[in-house]
C-alpha positions as a Markdown table, in Angstrom:
| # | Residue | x | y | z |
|---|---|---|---|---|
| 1 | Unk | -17.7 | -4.9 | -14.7 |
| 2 | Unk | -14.8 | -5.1 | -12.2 |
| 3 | Unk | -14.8 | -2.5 | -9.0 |
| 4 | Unk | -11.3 | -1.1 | -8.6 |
| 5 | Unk | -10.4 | -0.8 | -4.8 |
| 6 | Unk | -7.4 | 1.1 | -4.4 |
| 7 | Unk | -6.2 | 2.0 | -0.7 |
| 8 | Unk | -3.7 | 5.6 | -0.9 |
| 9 | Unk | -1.5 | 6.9 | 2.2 |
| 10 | Unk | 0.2 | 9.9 | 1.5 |
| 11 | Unk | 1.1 | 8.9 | -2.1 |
| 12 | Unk | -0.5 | 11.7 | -4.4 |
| 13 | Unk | 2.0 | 11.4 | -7.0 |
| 14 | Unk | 1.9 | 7.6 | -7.4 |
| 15 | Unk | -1.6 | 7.6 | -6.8 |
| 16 | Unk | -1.9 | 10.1 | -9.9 |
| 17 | Unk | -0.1 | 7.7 | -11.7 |
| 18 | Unk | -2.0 | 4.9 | -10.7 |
| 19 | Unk | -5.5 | 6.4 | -11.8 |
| 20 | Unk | -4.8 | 7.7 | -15.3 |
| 21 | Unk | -3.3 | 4.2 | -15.9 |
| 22 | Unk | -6.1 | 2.3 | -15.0 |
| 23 | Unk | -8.5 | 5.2 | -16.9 |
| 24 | Unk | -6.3 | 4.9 | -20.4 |
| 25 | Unk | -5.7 | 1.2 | -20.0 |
| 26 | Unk | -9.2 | -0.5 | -19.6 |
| 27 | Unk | -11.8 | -1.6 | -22.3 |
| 28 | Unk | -14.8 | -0.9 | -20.3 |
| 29 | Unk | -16.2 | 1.5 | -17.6 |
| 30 | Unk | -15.5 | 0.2 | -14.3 |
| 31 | Unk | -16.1 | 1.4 | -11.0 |
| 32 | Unk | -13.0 | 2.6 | -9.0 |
| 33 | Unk | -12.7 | 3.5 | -5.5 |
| 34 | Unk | -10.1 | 5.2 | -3.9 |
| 35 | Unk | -9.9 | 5.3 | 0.2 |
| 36 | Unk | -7.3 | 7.7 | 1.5 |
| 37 | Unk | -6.3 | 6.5 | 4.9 |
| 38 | Unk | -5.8 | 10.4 | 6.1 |
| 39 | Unk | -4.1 | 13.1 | 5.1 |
| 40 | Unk | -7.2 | 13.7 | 2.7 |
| 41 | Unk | -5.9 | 17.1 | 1.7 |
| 42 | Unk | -2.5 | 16.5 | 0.3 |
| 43 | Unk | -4.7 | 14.5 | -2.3 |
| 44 | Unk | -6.7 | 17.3 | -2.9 |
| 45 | Unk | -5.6 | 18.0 | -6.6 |
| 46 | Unk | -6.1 | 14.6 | -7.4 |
| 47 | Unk | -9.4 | 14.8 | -6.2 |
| 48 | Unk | -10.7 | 17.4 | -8.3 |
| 49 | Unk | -8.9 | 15.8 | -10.9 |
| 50 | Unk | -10.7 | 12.8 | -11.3 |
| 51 | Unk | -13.5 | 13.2 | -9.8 |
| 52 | Unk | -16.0 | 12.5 | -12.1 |
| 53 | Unk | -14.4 | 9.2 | -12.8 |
| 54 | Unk | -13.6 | 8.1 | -9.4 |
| 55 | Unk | -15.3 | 7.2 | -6.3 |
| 56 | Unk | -12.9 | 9.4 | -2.8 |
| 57 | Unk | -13.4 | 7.6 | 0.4 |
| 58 | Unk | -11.5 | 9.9 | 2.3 |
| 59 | Unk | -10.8 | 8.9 | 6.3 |
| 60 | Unk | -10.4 | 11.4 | 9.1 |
| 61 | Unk | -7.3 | 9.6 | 10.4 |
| 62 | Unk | -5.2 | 7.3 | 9.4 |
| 63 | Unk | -6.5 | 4.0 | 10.6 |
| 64 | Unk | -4.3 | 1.0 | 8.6 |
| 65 | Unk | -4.4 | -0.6 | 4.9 |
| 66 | Unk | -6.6 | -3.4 | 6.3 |
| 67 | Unk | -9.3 | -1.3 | 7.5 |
| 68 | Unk | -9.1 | 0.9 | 4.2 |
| 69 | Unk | -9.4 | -1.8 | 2.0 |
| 70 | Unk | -12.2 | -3.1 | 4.2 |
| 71 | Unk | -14.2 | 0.1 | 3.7 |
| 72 | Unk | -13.6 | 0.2 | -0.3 |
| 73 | Unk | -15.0 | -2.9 | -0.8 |
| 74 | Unk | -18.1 | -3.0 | 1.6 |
| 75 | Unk | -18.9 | 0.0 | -0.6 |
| 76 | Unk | -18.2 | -1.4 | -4.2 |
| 77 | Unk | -20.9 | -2.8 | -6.3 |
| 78 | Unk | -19.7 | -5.1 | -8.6 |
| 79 | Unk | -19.5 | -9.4 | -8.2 |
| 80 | Unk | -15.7 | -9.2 | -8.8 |
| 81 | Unk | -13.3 | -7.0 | -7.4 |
| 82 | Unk | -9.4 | -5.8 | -7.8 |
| 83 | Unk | -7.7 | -4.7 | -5.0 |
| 84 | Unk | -4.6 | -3.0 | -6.1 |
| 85 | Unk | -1.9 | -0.7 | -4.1 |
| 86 | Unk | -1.7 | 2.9 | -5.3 |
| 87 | Unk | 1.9 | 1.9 | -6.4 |
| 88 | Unk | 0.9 | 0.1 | -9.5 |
| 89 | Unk | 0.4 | 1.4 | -12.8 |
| 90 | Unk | -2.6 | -0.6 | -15.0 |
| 91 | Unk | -1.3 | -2.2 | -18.1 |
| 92 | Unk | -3.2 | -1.9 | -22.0 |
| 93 | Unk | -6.6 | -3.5 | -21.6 |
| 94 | Unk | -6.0 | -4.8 | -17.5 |
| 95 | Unk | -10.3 | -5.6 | -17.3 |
| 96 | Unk | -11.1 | -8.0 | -20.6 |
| 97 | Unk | -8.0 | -9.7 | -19.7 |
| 98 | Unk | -8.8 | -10.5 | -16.1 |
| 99 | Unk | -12.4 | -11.2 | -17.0 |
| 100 | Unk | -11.7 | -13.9 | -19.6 |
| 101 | Unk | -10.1 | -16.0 | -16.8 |
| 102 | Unk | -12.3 | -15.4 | -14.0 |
| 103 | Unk | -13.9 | -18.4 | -12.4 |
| 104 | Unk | -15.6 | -19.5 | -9.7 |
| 105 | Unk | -13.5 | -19.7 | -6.0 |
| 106 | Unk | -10.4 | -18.4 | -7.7 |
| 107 | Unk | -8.1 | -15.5 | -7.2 |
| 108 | Unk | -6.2 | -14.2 | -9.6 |
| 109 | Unk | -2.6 | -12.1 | -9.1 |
| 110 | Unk | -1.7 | -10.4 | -12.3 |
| 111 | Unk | 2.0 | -10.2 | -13.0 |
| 112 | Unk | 4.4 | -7.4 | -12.2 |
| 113 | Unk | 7.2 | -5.6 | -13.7 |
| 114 | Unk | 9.4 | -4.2 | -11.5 |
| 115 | Unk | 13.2 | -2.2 | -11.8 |
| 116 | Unk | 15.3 | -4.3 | -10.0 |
| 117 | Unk | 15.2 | -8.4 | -9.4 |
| 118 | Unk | 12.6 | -9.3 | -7.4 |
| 119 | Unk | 12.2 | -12.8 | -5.3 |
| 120 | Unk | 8.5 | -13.4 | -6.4 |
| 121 | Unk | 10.5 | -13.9 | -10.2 |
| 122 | Unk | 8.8 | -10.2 | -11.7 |
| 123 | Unk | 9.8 | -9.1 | -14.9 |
| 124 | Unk | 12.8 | -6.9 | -14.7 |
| 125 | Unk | 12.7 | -3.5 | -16.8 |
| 126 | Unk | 13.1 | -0.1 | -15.7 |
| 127 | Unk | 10.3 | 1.9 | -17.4 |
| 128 | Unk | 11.4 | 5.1 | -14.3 |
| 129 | Unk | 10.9 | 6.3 | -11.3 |
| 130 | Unk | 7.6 | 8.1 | -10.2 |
| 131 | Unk | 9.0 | 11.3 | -11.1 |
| 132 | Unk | 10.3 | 10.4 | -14.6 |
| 133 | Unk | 7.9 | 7.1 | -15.4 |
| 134 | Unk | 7.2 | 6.7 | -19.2 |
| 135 | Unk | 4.2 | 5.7 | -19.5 |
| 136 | Unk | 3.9 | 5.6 | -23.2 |
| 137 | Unk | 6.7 | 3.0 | -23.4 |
| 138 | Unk | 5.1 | 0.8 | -20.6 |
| 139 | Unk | 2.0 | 0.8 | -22.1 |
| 140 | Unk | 3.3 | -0.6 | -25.2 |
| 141 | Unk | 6.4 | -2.4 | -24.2 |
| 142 | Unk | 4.2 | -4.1 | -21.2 |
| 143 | Unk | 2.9 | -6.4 | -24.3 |
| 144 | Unk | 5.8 | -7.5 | -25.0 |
| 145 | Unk | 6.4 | -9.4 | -22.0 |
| 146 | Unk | 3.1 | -11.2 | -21.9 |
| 147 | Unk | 2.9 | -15.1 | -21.8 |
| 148 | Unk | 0.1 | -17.2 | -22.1 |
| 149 | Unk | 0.0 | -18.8 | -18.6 |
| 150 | Unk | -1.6 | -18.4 | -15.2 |
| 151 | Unk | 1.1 | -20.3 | -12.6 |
| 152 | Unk | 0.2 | -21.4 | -9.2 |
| 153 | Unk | 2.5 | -18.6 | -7.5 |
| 154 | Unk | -0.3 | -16.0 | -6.3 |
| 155 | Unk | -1.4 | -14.8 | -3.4 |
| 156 | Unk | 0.2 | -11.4 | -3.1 |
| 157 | Unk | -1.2 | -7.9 | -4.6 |
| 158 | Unk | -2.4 | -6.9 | -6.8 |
| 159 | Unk | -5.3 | -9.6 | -6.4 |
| 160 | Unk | -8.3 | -9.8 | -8.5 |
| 161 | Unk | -11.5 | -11.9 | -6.7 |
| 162 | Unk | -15.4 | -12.3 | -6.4 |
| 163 | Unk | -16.6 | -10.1 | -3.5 |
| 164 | Unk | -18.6 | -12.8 | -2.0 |
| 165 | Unk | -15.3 | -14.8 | -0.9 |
| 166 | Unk | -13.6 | -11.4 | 0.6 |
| 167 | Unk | -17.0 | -11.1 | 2.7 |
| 168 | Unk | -17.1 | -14.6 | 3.9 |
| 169 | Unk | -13.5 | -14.8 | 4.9 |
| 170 | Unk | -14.0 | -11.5 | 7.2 |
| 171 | Unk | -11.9 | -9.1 | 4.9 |
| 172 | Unk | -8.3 | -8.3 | 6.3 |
| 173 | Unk | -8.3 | -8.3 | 10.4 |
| 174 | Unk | -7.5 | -4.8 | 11.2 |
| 175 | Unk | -5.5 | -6.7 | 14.9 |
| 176 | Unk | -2.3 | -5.8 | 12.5 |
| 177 | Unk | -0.7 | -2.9 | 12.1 |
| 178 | Unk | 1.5 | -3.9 | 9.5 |
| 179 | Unk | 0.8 | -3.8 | 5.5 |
| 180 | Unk | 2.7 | -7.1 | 4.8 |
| 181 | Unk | 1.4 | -9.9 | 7.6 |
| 182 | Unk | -2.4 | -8.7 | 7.5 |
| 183 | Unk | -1.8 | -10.3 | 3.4 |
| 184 | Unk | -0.7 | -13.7 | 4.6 |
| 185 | Unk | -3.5 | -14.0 | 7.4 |
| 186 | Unk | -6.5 | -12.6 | 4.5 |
| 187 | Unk | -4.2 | -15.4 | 2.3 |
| 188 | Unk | -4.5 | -17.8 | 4.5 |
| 189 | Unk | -7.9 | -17.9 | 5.9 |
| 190 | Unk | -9.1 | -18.1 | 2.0 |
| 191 | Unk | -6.9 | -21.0 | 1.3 |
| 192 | Unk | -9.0 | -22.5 | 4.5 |
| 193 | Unk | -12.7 | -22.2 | 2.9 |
| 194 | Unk | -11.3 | -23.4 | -0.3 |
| 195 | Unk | -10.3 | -20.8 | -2.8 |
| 196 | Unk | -7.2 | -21.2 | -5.2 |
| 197 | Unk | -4.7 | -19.1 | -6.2 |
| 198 | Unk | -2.9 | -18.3 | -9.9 |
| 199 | Unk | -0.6 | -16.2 | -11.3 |
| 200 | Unk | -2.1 | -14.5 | -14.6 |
| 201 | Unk | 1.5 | -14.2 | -16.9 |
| 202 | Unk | -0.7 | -12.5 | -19.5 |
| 203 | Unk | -0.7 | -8.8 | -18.2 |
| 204 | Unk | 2.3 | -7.0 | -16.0 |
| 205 | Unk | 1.6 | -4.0 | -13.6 |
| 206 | Unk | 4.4 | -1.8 | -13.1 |
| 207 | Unk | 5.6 | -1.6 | -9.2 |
| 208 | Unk | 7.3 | 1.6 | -8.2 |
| 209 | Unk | 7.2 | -0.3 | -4.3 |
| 210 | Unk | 5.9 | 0.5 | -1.4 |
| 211 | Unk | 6.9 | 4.4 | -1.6 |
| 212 | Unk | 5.1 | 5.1 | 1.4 |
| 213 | Unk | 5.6 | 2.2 | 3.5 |
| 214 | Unk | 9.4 | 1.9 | 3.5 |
| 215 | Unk | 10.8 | 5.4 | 2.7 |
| 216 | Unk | 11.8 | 8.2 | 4.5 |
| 217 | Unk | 10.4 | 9.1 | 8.5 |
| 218 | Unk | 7.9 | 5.8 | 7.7 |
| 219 | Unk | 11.0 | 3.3 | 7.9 |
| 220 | Unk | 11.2 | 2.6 | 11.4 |
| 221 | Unk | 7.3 | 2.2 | 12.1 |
| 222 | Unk | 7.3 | 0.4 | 9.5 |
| 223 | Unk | 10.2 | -2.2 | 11.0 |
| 224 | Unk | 8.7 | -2.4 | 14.5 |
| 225 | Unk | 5.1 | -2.8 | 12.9 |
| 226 | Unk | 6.1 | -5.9 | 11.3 |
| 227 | Unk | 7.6 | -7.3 | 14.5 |
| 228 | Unk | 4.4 | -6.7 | 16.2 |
| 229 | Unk | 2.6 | -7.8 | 13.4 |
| 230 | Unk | 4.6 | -11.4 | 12.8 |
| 231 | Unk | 4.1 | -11.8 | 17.0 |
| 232 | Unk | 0.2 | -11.2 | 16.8 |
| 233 | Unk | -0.1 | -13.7 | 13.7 |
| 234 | Unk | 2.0 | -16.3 | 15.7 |
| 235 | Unk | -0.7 | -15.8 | 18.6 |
| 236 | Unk | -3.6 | -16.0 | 16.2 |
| 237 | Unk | -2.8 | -18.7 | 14.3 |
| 238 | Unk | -0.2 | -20.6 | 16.7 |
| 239 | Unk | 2.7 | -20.6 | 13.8 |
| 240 | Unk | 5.2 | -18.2 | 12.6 |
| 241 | Unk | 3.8 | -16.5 | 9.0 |
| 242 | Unk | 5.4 | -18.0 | 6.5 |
| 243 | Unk | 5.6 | -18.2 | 2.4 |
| 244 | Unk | 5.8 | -21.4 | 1.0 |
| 245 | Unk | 7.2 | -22.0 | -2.3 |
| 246 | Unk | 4.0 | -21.4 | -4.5 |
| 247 | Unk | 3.3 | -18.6 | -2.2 |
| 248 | Unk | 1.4 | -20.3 | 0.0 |
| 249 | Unk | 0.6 | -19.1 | 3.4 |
| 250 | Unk | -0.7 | -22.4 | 5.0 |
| 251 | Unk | 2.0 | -25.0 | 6.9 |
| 252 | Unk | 1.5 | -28.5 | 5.5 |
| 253 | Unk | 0.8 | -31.8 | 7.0 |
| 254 | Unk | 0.3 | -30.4 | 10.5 |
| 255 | Unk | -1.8 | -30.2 | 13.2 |
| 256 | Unk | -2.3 | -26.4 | 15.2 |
| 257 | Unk | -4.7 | -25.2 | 17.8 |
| 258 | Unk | -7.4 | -27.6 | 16.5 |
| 259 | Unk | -6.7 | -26.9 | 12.5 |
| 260 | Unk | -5.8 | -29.4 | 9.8 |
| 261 | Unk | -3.4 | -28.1 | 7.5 |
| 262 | Unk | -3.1 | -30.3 | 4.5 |
């Protein structure tokens, strides 16, 4: 059994997406948590929709990604959890395949289809938008694309983990208010107590991307909060965040505020 943590701001469409997906698609009866970080009633019908499927965690106010996500999985009760953005749709049988390749200090990113190029090499097919998505086709096309590899380019949602690594590590440090650098720090401090990271090939979400985030009157928050975010990372950590060419977030063969990076 997997628990499902999915983290929702202002998205009810996607969101609706999101959760029939991840119903239709699995093998087995997983535990799936949604936390809506505010705005609780525009979610409403979804809600009462799914309900008796889904755990609603919903917050008063809008208080971050990082403190959502940190909420949704205090609460789950499962060893292993997926931590997946309301923007994803689930592909045919997500669960057995994750759980065949699950193993111990590892974290596994599932591939992504996505409708444009994309510079973390998705697949590129245009299955719609999340007013005319067809999810039939996905479903069955999604298959088609499938490889029989896990790569060592991870470390970037969706992300599928044991609990007990997410607790040791702290979670994500809410200090950010930014849903982009809080990933490298939470990547970063589990590539310091040892975990690795892979790239599953054999499944592909669909990403409508970051609807909430980038779009509309969120676009310039969302540029300054990055700024603030990369500064507060830089004073944290004593470097600039940076992506490495596997996706790693850790600087290599240096010495930094009393840390080894190796």
């Amino acid at each position: 059994m997997i628990s499902v943590v999915i983290p929702s701001y202002r998205n009810p469409k996607c969101l609706d997406v999101c959760l029939n997906s991840a119903l239709e698609n699995q093998s087995n009866d997983n535990e799936i948590i949604v936390v809506l970080d505010g705005f609780a009633e525009e979610s409403n019908y979804i809600i009462e929709k799914y309900r008796d499927k889904v755990s609603f965690m919903p917050l008063e106010t809008n208080s971050g990604m990082q403190h959502a996500l940190n909420i949704g999985v205090y609460q789950s009760s499962n060893d292993w959890i997926l931590i997946v953005n309301d923007d994803n749709v689930f592909p045919k049988d997500w669960d057995s395949i994750l759980n065949h390749d699950k193993s111990e200090r590892l974290v596994i990113t599932p591939n992504q289809i996505e409708r444009s190029p994309s510079i973390f090499d998705f697949v590129t097919k245009d299955f719609g938008t999340i007013d005319n998505f067809d999810f039939k086709s996905y479903t069955k096309e999604e298959q088609n694309y499938r490889q029989d590899s896990l790569t060592n380019d991870g470390e970037i949602f969706p992300f599928f983990m044991e609990k007990k690594y997410y607790m040791a590590c702290g979670g994500f440090d809410t200090i950010y208010d930014s849903p982009f650098i809080c990933d490298w720090d939470f990547f970063l401090k589990l590539e310091l107590i040892g975990l690795k990271f892979v790239r599953s090939r054999k499944l592909n979400f669909y990403h409508f991307g970051s609807m909430a985030t980038k779009n509309g009157n969120e676009r310039d928050r969302f540029i300054q909060s990055e700024r603030d975010a990369a500064n507060s990372f830089k004073f944290k950590w004593g470097f600039n965040p940076i992506r490495n060419t596997d996706n790693s977030h850790s600087p290599k063969n240096y010495d930094v505020m009393g840390i080894k990076y190796e």
